[in-house]
C-alpha positions as CSV (number, residue, x, y, z in Angstrom):
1,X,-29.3,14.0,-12.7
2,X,-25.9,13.0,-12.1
3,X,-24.2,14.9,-8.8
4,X,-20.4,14.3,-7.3
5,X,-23.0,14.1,-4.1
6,X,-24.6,11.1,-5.9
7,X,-21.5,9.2,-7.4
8,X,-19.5,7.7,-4.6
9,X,-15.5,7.7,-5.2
10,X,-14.7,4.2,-6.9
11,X,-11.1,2.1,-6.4
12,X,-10.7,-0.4,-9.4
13,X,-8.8,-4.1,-9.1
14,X,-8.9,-5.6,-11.8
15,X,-6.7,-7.0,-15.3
16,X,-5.7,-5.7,-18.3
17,X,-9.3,-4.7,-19.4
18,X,-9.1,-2.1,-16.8
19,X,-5.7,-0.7,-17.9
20,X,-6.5,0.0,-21.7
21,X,-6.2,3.3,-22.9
22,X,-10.2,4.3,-23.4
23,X,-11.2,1.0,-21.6
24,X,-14.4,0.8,-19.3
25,X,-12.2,2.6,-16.6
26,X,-11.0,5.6,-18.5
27,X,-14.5,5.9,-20.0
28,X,-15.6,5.9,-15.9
29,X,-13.3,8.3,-15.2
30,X,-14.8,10.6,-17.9
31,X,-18.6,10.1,-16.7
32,X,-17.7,10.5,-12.9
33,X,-18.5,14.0,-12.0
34,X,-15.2,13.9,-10.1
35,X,-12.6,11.7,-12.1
36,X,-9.9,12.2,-9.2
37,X,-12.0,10.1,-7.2
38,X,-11.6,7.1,-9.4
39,X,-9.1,5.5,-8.2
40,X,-7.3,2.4,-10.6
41,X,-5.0,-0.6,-8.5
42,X,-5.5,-2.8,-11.2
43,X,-2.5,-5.0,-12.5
44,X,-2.5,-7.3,-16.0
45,X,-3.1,-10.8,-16.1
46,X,-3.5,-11.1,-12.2
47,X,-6.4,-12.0,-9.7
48,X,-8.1,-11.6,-6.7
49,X,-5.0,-12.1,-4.5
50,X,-2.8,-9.4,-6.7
51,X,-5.9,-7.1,-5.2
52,X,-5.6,-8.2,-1.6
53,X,-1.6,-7.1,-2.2
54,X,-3.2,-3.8,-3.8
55,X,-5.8,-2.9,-1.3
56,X,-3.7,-3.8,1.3
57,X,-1.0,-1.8,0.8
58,X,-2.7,1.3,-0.9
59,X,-1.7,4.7,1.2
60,X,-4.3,6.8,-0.5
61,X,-7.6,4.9,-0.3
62,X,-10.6,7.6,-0.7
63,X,-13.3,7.9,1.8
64,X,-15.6,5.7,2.1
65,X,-14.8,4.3,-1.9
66,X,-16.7,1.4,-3.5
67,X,-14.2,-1.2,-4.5
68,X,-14.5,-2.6,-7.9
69,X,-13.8,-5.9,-8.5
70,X,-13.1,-7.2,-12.4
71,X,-11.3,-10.3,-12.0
72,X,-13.7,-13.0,-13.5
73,X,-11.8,-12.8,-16.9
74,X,-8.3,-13.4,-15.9
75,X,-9.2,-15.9,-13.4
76,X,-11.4,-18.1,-15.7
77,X,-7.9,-18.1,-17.6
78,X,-6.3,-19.2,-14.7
79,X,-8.8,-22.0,-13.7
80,X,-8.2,-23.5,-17.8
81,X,-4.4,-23.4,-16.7
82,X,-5.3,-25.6,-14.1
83,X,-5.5,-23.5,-11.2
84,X,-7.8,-25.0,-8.7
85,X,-11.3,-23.1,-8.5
86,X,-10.9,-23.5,-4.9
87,X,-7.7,-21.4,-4.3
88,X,-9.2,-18.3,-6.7
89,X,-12.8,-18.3,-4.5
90,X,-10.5,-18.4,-1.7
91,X,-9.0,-15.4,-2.4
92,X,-12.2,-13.3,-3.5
93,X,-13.8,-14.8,-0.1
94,X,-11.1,-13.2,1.6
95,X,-11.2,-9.9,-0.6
96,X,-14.5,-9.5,0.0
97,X,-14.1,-10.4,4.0
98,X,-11.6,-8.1,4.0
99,X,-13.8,-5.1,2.7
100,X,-16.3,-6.1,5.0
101,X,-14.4,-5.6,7.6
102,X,-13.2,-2.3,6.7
103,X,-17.2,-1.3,5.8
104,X,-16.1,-1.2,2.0
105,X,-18.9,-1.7,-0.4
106,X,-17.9,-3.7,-3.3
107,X,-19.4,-3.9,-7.0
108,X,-18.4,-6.9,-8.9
109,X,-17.9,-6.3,-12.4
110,X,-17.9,-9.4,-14.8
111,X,-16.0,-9.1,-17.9
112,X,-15.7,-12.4,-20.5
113,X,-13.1,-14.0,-23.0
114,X,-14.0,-13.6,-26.3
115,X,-14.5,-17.5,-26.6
116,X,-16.9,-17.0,-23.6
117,X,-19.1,-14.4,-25.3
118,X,-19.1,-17.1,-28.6
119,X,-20.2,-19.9,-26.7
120,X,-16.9,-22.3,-27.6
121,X,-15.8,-22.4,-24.3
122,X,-17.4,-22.3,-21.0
123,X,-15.8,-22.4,-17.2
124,X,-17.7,-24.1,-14.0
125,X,-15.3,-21.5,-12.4
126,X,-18.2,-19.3,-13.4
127,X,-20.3,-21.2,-11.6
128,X,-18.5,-21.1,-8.5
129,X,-17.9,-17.3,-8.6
130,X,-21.8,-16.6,-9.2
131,X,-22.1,-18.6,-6.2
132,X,-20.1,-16.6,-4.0
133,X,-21.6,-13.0,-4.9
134,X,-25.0,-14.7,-4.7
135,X,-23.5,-15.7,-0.7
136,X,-22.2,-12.1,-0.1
137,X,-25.4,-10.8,-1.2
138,X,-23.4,-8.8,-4.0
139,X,-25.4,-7.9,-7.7
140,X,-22.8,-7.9,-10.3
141,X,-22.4,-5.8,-13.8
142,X,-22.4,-8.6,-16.0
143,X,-20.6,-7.4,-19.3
144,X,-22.3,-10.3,-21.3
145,X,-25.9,-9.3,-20.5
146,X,-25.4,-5.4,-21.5
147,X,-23.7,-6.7,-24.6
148,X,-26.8,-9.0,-25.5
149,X,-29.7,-6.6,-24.1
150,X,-28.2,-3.0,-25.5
151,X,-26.0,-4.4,-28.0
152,X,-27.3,-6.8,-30.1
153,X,-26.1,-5.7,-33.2
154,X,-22.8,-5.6,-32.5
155,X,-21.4,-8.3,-33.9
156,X,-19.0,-10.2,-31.3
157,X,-15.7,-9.6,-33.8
158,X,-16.3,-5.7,-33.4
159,X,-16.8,-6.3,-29.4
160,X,-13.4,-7.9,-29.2
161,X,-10.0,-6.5,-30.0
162,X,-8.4,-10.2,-29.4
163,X,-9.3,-13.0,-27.0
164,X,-9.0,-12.1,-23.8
165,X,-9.6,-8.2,-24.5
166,X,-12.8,-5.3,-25.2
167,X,-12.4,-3.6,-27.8
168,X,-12.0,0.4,-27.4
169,X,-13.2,1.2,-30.9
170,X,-16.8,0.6,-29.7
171,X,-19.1,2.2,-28.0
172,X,-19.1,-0.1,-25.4
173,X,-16.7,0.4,-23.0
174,X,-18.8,3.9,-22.1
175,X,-21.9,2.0,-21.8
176,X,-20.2,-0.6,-19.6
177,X,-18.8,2.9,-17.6
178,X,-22.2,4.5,-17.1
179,X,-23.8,1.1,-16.0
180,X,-21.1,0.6,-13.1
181,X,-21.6,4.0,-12.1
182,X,-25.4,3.4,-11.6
183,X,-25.1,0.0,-9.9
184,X,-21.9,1.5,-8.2
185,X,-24.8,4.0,-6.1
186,X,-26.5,0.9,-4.7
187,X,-23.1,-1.2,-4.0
188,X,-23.3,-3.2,-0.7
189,X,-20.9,-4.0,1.7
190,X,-20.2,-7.5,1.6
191,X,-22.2,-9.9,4.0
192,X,-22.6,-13.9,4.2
193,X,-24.6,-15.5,6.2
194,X,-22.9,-17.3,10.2
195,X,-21.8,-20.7,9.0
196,X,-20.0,-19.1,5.7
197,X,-18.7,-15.9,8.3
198,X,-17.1,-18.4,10.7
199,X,-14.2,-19.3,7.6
200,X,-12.5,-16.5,8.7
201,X,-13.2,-15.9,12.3
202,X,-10.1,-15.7,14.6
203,X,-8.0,-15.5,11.2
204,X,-6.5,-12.1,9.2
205,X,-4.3,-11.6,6.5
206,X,-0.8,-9.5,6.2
207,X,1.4,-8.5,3.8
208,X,4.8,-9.7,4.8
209,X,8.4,-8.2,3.6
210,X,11.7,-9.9,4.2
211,X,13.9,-8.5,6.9
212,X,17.4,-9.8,5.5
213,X,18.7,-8.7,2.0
214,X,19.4,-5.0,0.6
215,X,16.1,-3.5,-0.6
216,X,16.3,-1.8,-4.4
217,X,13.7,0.7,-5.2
218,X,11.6,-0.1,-8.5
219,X,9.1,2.3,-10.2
220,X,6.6,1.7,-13.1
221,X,4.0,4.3,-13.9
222,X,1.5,1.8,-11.9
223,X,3.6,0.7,-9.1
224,X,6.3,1.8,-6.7
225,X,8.0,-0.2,-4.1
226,X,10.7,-1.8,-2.4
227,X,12.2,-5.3,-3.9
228,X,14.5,-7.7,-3.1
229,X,17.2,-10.3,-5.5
230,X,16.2,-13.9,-5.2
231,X,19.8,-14.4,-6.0
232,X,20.3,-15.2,-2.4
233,X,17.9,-16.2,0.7
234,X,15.5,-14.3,2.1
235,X,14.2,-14.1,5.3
236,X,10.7,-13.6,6.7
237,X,9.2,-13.1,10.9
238,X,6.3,-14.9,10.1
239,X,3.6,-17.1,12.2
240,X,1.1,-17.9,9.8
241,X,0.4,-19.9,6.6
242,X,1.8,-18.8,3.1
243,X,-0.7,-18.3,0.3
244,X,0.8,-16.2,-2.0
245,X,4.3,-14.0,-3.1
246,X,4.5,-11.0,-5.5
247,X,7.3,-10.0,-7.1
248,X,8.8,-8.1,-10.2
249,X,9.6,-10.8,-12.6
250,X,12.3,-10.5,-15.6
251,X,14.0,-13.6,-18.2
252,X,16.2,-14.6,-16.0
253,X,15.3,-15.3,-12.9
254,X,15.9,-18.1,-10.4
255,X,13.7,-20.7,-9.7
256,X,12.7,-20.0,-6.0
257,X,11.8,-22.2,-3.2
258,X,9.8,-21.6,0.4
259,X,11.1,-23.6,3.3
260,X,10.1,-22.9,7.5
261,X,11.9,-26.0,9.0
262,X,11.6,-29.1,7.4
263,X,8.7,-28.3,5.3
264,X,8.9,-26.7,1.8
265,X,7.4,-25.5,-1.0
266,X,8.5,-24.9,-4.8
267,X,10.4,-24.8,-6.8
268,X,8.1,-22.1,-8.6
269,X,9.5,-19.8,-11.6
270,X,10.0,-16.7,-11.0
271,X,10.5,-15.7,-14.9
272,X,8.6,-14.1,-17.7
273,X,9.4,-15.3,-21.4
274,X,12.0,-14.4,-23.2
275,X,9.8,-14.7,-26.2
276,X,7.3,-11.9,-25.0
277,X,7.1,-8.6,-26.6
278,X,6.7,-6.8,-23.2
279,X,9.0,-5.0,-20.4
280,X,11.7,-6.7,-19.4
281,X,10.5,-6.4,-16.0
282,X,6.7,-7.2,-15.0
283,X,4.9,-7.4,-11.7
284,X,3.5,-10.9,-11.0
285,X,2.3,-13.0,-7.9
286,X,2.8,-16.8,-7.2
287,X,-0.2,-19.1,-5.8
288,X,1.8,-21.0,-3.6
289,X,-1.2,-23.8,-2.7
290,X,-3.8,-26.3,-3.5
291,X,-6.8,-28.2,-2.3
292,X,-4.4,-31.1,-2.5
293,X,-0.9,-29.1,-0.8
294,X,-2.1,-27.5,1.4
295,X,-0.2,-23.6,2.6
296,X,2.9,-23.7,4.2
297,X,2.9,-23.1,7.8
298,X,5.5,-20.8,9.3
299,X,6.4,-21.3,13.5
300,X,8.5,-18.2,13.5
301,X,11.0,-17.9,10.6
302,X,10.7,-18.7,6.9
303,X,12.9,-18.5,4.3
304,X,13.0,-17.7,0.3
305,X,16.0,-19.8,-1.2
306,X,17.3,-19.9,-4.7
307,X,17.0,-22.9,-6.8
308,X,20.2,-23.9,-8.8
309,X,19.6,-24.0,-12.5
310,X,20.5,-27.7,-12.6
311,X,18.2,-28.7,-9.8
312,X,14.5,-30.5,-10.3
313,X,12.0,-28.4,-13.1
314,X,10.1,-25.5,-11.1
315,X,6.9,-25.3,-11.5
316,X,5.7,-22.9,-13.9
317,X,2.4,-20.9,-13.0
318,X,0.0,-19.2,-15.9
319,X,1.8,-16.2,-16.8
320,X,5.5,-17.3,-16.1
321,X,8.1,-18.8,-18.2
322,X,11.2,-21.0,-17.8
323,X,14.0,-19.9,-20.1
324,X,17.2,-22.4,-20.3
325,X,19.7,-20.8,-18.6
326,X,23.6,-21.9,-17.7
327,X,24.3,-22.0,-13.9
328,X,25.8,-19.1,-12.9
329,X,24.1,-17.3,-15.5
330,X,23.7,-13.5,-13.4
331,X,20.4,-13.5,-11.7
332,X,17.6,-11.1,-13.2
333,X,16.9,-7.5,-12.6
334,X,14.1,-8.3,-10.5
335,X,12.8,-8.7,-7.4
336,X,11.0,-10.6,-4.4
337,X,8.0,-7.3,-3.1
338,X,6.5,-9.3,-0.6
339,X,4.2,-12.5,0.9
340,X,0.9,-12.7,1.4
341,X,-0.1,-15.0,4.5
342,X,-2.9,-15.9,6.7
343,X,-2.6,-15.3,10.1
344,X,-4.4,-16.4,13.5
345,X,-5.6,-14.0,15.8
């Protein structure tokens, strides 16, 4: 029998999957004997270093929560938009490291494309992610094997609503619900054995926010915060190495560029398309390395800078746009939220 003494309080990071309206997490919500204690952080089209930003910054984390992690989807769409494996592990390494150090079980939960289920297209990012959980001792909810062991006569047209999205009209999202909720009970913190633990010893991670520029409050029903025009530099106290920004992005944005001394990064976009059919302003982050450029290391002071429209192409990230624009076109209405660096300790 099912007791709020039994079901431990649950925080969500995931994608869109977890934001739909009677998805897998409202259906969790309804089977939880206490639905207040499901807590949702998740963020579309976004991965596992959107939920270091979320975790790390959430003020009203439950006691002793299991975090769930459903990021495989998005981030298998990231790796075919050429996004090095590397960098995404990286990130779920250090998610996971940073649970364990706060004694946070975590329950990985493994959603798939469409094309995934079908067989027509298949990721070694998979293979890679499997590898870590299998390191961190962590037992996933695979989405794929429910769907093929309870579900075999649902044909995989029903289980989809489009590619990269579940259906609601099934009765699968409440079976996904009730099988994280029974694995959730047996949820692990993360542990990795001493050679794979030493990756992060003497290292942390921090959430940085510029001190220069006039802060603008922005509000969404998932997010509030403090954010900052690109229109003009930015600056950032900072000792550390530069992984990843997170901003609000609109249409017209600048191009934006990372520089501490004579090292730089960028230009990166920092727009959505003016095509798209959703808000004008959208949370996004940046992955601002690779196996091949390594992060930008900060002695002390680091700066955000605007790219002028008629400067090089920036490079545009899975999820972003470049619009033409005229220089001196007004700069967007959104806004640099913050960095997400590595520090030494």
């Amino acid at each position: 029998m099912n007791t709020s003494a039994e079901a431990p309080s649950l925080v969500v990071v995931g994608g869109s999957n977890s934001l739909l309206k009677n998805g897998w997490v409202d259906k969790l919500k309804q089977v939880h004997p206490q639905p207040e204690r499901v807590v949702n952080l998740s963020i579309g089209a976004a991965t596992s270093a959107m939920g270091l930003y979320r975790l790390l910054t959430c003020a009203e984390m439950p006691d002793n929560p299991v975090v769930l992690w459903e990021y495989a989807l998005n981030e298998a769409n990231y790796f075919a938009h050429r996004q090095p494996a590397k960098v995404l592990i990286y990130h779920t390494q250090w998610l996971l490291e940073a649970c364990a150090r706060r004694g946070l079980r975590v329950l990985p939960v493994i959603l798939y494309n469409k094309a995934e289920a079908t067989g027509a297209e298949r990721h070694r990012y998979r293979d890679f992610l499997a590898g870590t959980f299998e390191t961190y001792g962590l037992t996933p909810v695979d989405a794929g094997q429910l769907w093929r062991a309870e579900f075999g006569d649902l044909p995989v047209d029903r289980l989809y609503a489009d590619n990269p999205h579940y259906s609601v009209e099934t009765g699968f999202p409440l079976a996904l619900a009730r099988a994280v909720l029974r694995q959730a009970r047996l949820a692990t913190v993360p542990s990795c054995g001493h050679e794979d633990g030493l990756r992060f010893a003497g290292k942390d991670l921090r959430i940085v926010f510029p001190d220069s520029g006039i802060p603008e409050p922005f509000a969404n029903r998932i997010l509030s915060c403090d954010i900052f025009s690109m229109g003009a530099d930015l600056h950032f106290s900072l000792t550390g190495r530069l992984l990843a920004c997170f901003l609000i992005a609109s249409r017209a944005e600048p191009a934006i560029t990372f520089r501490s001394g004579r090292a730089q990064k960028g230009p990166y976009s920092a727009q959505i398309s003016a095509r798209g059919t959703g808000p004008a302003r959208q949370l996004k982050h940046l992955l601002l390395w690779s196996p091949k450029d390594p992060p930008l290391a900060s002695h002390g002071d680091l700066f955000l800078s605007p790219q002028p429209a008629f400067g090089a192409s920036p490079v545009v990230q899975h999820t972003m746009a470049w619009n033409a624009s005229a220089d001196g076109e007004a700069v967007g209405t959104g806004g640099l939220i913050g960095l997400l660096a590595e520090i030494d300790i």
